[in-house]
N, CA, C and O atoms as a printed pandas DataFrame, in Angstrom:
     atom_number atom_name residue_name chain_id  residue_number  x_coord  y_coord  z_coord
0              1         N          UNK        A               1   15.911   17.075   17.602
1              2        CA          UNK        A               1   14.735   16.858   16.774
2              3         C          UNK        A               1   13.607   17.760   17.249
3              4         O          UNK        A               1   13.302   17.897   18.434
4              5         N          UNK        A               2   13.007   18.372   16.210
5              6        CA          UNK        A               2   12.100   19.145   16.576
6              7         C          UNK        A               2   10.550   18.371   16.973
7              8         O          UNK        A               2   10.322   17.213   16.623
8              9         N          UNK        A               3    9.869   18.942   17.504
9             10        CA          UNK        A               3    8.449   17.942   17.338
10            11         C          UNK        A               3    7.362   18.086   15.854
11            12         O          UNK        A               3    6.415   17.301   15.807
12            13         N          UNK        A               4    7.475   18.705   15.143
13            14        CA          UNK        A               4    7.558   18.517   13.766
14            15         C          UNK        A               4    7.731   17.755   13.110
15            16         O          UNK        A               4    6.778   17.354   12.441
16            17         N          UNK        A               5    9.296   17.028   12.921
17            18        CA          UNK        A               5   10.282   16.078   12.809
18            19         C          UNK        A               5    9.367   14.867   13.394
19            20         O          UNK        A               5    8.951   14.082   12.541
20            21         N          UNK        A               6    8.968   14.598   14.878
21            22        CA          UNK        A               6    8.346   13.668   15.343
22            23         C          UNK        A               6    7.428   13.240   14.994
23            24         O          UNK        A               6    7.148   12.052   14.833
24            25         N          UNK        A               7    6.433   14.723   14.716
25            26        CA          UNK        A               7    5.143   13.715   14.350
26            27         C          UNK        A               7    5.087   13.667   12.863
27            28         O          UNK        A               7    4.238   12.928   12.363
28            29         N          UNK        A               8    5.823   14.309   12.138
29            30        CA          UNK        A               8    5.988   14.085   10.869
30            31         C          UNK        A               8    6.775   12.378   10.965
31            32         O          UNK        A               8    6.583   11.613   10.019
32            33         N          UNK        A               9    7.193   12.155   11.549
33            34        CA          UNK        A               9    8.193   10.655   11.691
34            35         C          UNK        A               9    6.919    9.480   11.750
35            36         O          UNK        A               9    6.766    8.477   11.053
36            37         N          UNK        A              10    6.009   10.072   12.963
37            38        CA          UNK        A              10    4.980    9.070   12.933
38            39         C          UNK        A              10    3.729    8.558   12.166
39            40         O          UNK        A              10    3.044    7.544   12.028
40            41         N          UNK        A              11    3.838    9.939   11.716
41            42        CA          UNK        A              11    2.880    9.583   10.168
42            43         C          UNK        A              11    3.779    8.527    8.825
43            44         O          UNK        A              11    3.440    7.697    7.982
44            45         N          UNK        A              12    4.740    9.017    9.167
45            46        CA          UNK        A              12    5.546    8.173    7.873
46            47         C          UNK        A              12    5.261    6.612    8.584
47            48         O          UNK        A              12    4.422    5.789    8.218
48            49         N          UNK        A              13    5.972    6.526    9.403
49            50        CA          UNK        A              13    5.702    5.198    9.916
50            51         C          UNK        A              13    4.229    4.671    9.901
51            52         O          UNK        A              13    4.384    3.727    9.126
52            53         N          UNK        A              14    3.232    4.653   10.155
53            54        CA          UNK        A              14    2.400    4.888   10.267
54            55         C          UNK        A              14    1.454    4.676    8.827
55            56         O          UNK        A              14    0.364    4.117    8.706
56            57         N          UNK        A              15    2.188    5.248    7.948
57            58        CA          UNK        A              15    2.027    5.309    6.402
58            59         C          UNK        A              15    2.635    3.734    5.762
59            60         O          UNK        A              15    2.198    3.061    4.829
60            61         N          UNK        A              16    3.470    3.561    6.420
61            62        CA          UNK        A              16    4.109    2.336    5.772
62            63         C          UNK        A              16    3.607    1.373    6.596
63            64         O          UNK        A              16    3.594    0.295    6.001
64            65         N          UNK        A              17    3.143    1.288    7.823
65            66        CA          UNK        A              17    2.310    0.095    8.687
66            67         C          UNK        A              17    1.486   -0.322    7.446
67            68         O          UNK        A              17    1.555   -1.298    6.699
68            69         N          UNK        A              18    0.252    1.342    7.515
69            70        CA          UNK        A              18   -0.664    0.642    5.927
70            71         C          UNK        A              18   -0.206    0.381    5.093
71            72         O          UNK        A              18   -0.927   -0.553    4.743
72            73         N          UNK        A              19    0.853    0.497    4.051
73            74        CA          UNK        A              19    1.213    0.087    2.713
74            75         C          UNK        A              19    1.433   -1.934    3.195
75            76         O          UNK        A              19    1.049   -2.936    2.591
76            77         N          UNK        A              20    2.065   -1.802    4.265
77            78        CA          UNK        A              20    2.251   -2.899    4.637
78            79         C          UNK        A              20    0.970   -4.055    5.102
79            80         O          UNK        A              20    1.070   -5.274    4.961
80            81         N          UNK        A              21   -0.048   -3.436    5.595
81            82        CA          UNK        A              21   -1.264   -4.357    5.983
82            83         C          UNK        A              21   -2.465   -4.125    4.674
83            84         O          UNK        A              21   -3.378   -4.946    4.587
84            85         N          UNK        A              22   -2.391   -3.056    3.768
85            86        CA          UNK        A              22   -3.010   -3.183    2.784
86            87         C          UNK        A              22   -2.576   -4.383    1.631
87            88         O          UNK        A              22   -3.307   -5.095    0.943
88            89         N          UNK        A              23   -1.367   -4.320    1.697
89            90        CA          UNK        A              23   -1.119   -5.154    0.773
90            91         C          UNK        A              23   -0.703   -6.411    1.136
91            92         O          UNK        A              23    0.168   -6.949    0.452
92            93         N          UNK        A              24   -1.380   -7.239    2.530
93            94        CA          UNK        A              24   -1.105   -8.290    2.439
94            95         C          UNK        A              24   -2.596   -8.403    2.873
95            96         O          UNK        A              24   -2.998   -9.431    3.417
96            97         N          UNK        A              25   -3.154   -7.682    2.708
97            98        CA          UNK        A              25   -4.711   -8.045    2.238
98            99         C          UNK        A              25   -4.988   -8.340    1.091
99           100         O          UNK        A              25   -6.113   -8.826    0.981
100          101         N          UNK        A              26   -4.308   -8.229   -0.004
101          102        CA          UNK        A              26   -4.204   -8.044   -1.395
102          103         C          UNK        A              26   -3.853   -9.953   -1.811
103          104         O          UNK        A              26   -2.875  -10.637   -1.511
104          105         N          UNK        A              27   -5.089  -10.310   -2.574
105          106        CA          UNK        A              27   -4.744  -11.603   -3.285
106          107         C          UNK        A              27   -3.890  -11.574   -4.288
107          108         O          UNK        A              27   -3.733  -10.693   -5.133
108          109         N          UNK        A              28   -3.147  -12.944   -4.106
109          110        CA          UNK        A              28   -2.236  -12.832   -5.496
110          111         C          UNK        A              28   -3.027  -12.957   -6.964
111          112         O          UNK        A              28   -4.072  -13.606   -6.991
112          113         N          UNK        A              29   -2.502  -12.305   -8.234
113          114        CA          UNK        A              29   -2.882  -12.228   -9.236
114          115         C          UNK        A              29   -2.737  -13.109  -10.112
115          116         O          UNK        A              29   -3.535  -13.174  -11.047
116          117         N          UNK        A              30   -1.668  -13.991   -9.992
117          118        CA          UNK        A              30   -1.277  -15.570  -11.148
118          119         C          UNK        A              30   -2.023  -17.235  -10.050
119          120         O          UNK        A              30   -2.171  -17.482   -8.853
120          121         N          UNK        A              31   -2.202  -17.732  -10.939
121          122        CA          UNK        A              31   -2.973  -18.521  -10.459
122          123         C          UNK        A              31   -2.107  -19.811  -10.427
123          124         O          UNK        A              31   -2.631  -20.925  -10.428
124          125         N          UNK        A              32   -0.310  -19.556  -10.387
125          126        CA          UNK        A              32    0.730  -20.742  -10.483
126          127         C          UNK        A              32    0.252  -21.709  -11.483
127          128         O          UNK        A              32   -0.602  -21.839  -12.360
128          129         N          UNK        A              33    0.995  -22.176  -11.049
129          130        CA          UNK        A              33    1.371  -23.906  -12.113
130          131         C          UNK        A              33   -0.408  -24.700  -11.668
131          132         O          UNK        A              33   -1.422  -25.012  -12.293
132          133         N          UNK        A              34    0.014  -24.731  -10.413
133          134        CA          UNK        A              34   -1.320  -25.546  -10.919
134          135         C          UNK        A              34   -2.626  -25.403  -11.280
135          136         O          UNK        A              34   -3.454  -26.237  -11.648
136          137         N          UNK        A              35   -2.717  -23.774  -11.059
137          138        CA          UNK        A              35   -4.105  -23.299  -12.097
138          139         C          UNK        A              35   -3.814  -23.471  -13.002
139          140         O          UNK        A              35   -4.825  -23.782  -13.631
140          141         N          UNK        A              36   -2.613  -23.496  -13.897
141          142        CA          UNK        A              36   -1.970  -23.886  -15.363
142          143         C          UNK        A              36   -2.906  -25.291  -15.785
143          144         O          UNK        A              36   -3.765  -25.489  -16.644
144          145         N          UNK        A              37   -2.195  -26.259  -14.586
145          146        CA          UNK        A              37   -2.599  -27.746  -15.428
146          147         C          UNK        A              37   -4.184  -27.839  -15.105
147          148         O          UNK        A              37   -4.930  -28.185  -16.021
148          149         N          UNK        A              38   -4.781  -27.506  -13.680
149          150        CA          UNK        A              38   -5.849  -27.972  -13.329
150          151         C          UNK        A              38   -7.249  -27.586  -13.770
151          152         O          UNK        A              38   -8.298  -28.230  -13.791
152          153         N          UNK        A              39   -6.852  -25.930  -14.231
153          154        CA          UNK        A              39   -8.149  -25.075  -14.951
154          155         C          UNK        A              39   -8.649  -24.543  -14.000
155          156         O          UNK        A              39   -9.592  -25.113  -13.450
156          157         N          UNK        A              40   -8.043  -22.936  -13.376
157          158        CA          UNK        A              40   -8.588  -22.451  -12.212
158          159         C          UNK        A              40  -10.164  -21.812  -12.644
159          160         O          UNK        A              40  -10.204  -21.012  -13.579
160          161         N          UNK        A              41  -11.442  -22.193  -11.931
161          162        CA          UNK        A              41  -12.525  -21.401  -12.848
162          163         C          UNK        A              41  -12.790  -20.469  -11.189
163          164         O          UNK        A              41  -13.408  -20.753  -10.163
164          165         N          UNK        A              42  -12.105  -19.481  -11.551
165          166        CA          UNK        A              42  -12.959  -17.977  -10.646
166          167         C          UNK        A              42  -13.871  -17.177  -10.986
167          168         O          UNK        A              42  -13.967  -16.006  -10.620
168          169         N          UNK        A              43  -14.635  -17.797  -11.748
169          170        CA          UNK        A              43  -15.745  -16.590  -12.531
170          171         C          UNK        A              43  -17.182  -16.872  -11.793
171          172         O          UNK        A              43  -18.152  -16.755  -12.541
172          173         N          UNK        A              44  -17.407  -17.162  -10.681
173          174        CA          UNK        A              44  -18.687  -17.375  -10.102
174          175         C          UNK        A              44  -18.334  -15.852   -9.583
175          176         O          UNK        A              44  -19.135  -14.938   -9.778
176          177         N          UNK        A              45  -17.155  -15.656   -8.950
177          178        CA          UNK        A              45  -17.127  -14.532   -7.693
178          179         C          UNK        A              45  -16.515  -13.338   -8.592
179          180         O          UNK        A              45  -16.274  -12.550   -7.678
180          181         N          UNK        A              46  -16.204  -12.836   -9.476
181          182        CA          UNK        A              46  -15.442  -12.346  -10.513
182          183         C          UNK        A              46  -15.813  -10.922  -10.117
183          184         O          UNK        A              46  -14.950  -10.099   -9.812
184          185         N          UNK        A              47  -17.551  -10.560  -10.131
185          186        CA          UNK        A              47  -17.535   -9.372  -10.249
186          187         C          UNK        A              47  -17.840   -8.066   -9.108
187          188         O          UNK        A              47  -17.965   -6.849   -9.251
188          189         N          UNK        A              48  -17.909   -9.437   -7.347
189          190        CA          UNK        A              48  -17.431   -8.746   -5.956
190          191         C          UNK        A              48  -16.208   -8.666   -6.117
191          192         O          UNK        A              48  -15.700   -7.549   -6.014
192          193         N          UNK        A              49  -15.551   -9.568   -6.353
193          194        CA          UNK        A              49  -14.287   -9.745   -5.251
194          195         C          UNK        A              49  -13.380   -8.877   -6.514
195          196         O          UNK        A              49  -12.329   -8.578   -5.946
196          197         N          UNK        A              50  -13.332   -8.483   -7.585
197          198        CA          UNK        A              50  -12.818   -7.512   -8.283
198          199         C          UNK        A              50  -12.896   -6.148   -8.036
199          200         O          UNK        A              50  -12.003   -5.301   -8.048
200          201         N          UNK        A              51  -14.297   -6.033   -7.768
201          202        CA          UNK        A              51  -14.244   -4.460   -6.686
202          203         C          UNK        A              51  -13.549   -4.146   -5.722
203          204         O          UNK        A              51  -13.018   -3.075   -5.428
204          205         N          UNK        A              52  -13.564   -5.075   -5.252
205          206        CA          UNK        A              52  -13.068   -4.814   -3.256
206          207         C          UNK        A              52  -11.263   -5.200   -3.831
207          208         O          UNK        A              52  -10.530   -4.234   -3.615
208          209         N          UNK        A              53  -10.719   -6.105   -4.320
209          210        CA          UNK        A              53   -9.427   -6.229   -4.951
210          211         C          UNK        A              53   -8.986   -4.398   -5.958
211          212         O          UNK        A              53   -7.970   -3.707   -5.898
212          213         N          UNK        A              54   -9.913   -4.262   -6.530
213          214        CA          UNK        A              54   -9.581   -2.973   -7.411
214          215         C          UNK        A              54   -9.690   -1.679   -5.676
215          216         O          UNK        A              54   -8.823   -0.832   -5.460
216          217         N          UNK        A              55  -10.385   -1.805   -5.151
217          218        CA          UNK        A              55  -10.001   -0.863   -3.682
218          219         C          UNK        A              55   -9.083   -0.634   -3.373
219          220         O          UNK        A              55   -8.431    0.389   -3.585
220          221         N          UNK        A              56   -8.582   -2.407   -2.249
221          222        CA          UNK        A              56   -7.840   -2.219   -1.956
222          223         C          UNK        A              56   -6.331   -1.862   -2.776
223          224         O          UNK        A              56   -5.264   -1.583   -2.230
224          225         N          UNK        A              57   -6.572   -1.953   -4.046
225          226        CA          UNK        A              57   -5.025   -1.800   -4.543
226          227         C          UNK        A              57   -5.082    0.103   -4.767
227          228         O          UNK        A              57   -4.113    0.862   -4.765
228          229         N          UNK        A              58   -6.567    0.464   -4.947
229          230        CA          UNK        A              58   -6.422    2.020   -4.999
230          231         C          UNK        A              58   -5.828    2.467   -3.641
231          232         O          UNK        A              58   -4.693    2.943   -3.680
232          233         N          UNK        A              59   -6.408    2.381   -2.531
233          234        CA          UNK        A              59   -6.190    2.458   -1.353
234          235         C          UNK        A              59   -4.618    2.049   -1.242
235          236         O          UNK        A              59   -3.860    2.880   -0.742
236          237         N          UNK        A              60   -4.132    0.883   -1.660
237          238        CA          UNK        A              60   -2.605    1.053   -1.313
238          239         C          UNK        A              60   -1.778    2.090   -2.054
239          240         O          UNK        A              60   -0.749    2.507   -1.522
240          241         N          UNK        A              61   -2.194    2.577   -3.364
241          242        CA          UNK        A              61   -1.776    3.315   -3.859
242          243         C          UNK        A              61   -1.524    4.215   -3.412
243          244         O          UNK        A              61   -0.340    4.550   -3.381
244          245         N          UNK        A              62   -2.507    5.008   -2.868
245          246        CA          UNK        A              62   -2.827    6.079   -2.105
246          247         C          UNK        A              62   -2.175    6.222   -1.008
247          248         O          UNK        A              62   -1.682    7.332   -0.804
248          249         N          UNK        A              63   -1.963    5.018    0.129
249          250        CA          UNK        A              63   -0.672    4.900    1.068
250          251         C          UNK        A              63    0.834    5.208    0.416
251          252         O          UNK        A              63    1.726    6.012    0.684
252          253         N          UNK        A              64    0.686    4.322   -0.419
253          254        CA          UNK        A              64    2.099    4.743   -1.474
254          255         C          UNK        A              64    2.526    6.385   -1.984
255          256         O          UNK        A              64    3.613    6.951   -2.089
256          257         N          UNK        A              65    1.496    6.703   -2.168
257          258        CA          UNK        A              65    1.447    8.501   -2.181
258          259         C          UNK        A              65    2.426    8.969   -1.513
259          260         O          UNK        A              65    3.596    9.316   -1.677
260          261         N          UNK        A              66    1.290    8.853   -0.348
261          262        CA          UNK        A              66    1.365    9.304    0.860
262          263         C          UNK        A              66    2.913    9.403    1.517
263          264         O          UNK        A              66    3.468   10.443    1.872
264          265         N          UNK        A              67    3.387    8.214    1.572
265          266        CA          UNK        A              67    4.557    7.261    2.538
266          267         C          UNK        A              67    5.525    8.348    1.651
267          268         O          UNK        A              67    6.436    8.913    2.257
268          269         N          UNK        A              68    5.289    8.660    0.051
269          270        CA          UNK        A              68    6.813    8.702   -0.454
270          271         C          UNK        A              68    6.721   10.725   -0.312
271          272         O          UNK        A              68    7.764   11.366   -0.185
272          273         N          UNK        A              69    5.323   11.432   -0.368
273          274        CA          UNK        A              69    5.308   12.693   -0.223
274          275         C          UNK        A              69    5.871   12.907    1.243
275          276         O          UNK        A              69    6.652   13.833    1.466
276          277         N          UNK        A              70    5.532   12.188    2.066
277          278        CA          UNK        A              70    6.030   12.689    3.528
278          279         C          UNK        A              70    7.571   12.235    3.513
279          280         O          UNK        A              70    8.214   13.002    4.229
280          281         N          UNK        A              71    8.115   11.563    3.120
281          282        CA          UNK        A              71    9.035   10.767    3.539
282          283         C          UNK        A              71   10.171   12.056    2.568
283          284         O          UNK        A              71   11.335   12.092    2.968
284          285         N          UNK        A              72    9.797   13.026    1.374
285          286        CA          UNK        A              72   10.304   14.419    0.590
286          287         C          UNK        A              72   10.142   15.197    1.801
287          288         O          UNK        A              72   10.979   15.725    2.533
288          289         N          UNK        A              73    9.091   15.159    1.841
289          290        CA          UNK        A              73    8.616   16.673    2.921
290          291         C          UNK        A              73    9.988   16.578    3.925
291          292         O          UNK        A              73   10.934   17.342    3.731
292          293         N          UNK        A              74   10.007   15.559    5.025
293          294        CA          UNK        A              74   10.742   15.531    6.029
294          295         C          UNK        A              74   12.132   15.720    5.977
295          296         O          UNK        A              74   12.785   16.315    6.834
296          297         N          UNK        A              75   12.778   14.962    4.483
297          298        CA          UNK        A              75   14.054   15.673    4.307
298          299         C          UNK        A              75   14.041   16.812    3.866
299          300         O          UNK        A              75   14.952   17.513    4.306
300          301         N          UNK        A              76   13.270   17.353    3.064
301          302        CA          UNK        A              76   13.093   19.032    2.852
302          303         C          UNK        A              76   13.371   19.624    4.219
303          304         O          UNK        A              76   14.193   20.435    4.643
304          305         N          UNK        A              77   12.448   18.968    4.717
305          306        CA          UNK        A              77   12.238   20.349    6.440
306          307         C          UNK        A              77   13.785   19.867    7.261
307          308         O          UNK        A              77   14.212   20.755    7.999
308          309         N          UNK        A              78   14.443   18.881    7.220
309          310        CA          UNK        A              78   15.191   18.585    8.314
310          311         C          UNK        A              78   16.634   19.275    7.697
311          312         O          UNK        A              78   17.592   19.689    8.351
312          313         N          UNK        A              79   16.446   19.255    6.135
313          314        CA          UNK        A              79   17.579   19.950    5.804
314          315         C          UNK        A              79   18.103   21.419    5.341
315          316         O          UNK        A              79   19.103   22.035    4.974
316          317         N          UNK        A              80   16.128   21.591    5.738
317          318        CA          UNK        A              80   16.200   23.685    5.480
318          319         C          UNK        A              80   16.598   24.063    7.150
319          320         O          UNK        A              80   17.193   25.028    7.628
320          321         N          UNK        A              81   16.039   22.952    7.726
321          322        CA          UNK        A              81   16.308   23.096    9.512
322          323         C          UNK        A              81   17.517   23.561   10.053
323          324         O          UNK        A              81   17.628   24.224   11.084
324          325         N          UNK        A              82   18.701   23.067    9.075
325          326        CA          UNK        A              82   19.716   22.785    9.620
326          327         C          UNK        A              82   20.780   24.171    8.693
327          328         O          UNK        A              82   21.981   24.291    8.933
């Protein structure tokens, strides 16, 4: 393995830590069964917590990019390598 290979390895990893801690920062979007029967009312907080929710899902996106361009790159390079 070249060191290329390596630190290209640790960015990938690294890339998927965040996809992984961004998105369990991420609230769920259905409000289940029992917002069904009970009448979930979220509209006091509607128009913070939609910003910072619309972020973080850009921001995971953007990890998501990221994770799947490096993760091309590295088999590109490991298999022009060879």
């Amino acid at each position: 393995m070249s060191v290329l290979e390596i630190i290209g390895g640790i960015f990938l990893i690294a890339a998927g830590l965040a996809i992984i801690f961004f998105v369990s920062l991420q609230t769920e979007k259905a409000d289940g069964l029992s917002g069904v029967i009970m009448g979930n009312d979220n509209t006091v907080y509607k128009g913070k917590a939609r910003s910072n929710e619309e972020k973080l899902a850009a921001v995971t996106k953007y990890c998501a990019i990221v994770f799947f361009v490096l993760g091309l790159l590295l088999n590109i390079f490991v298999l022009v390598a060879r």
